[in-house]
C-alpha positions in Angstrom: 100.4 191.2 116.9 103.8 189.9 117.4 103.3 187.1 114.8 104.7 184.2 117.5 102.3 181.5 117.7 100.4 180.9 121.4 101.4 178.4 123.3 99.3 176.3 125.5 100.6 175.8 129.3 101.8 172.0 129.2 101.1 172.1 133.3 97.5 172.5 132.8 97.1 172.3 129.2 94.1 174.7 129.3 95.3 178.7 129.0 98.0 180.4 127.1 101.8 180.2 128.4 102.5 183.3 130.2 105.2 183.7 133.3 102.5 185.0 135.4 100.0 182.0 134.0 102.7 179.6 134.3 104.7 180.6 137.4 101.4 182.0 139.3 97.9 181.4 138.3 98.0 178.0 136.3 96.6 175.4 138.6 99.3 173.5 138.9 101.6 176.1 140.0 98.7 177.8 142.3 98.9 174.2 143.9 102.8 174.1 143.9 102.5 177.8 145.9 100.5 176.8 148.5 102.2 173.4 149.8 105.4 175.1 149.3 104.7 178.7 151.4 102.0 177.4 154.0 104.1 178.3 156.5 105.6 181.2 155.7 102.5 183.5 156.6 101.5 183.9 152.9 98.7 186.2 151.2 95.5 184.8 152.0 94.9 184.6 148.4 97.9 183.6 146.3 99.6 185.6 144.0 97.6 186.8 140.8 100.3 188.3 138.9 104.1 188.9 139.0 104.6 192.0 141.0 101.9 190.4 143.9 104.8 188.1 144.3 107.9 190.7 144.7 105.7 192.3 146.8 105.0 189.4 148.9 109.0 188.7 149.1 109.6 192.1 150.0 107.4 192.2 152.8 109.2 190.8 156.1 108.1 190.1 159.2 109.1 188.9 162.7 108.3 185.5 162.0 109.0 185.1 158.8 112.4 187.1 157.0 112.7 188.4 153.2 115.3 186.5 153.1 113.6 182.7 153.5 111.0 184.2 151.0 113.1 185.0 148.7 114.9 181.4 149.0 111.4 179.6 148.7 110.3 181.0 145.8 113.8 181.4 144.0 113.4 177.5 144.4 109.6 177.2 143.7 109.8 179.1 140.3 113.4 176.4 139.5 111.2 173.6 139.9 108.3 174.8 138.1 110.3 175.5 135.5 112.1 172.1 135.4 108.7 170.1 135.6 107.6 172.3 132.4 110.5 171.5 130.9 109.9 167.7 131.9 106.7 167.6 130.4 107.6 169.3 127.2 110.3 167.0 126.4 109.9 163.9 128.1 106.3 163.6 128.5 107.2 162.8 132.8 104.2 164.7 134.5 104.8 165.0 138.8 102.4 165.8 141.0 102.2 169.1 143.1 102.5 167.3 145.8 105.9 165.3 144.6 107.4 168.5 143.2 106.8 170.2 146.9 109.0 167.6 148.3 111.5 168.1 145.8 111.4 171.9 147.2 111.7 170.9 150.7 114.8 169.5 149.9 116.3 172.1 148.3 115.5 174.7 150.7 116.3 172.3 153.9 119.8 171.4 151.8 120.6 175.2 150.9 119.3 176.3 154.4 121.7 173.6 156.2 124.8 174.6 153.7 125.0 177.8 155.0 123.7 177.5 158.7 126.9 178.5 160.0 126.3 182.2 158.5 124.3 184.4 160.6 121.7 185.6 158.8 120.8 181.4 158.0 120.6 180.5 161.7 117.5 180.9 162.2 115.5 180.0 158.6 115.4 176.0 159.6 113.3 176.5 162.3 111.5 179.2 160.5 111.0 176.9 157.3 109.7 173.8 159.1 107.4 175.8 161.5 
């Protein structure tokens, strides 16, 4: 034993802090995942640990490119992190749904930033599909 003290998830206040429990499989973030990837041909189960996501980014398709994976959840995991960080030390709880629009954002403002390169062209369409 490592002798550091558990820590409860402040998200769902009901398991142990872990990055897999609270970037994947904490209730909150599970919620986060699915409003935030819907469209992006995801898993038909979400993620249960770390590597099932880099595996899921990895994996591109016709319709859907590594690269606009690996923008959503860049900026998924950010914004969980920030609304844990929220709760901890300001007590201000968002819902799923709130913090998904904050995600949208991001990805439609760093998508439209760089829709002159050609690689970005495309990932608008792609993203609001």
């Amino acid at each position: 034993m490592d002798g550091q003290p558990k820590v409860t998830c402040c998200l769902c206040s009901a398991l142990v802090e872990t990055r897999d429990h609270l970037f994947i499989t904490c209730n909150y973030s599970s919620e986060v995942w699915r409003l935030s990837i819907a469209s992006l041909n995801p898993p038909n189960t979400l993620f249960c640990s770390w590597p099932e996501l880099l595996s899921w980014i990895r994996r591109t398709s016709a319709t859907v490119p590594a690269l606009l994976k690996k923008f959503a959840a860049q900026c998924v995991i950010y914004h969980l992190w920030k609304q844990r960080n929220n709760v901890l030390h300001n007590q201000i709880t968002q819902s799923p749904s709130a913090i998904y629009r904050l995600i949208d954002r991001e990805m439609r403002n760093t998508i439209t930033a760089r829709r002159n390169r050609k690689q970005f062209q495309d990932l608008m369409a792609k993203w609001m599909h």
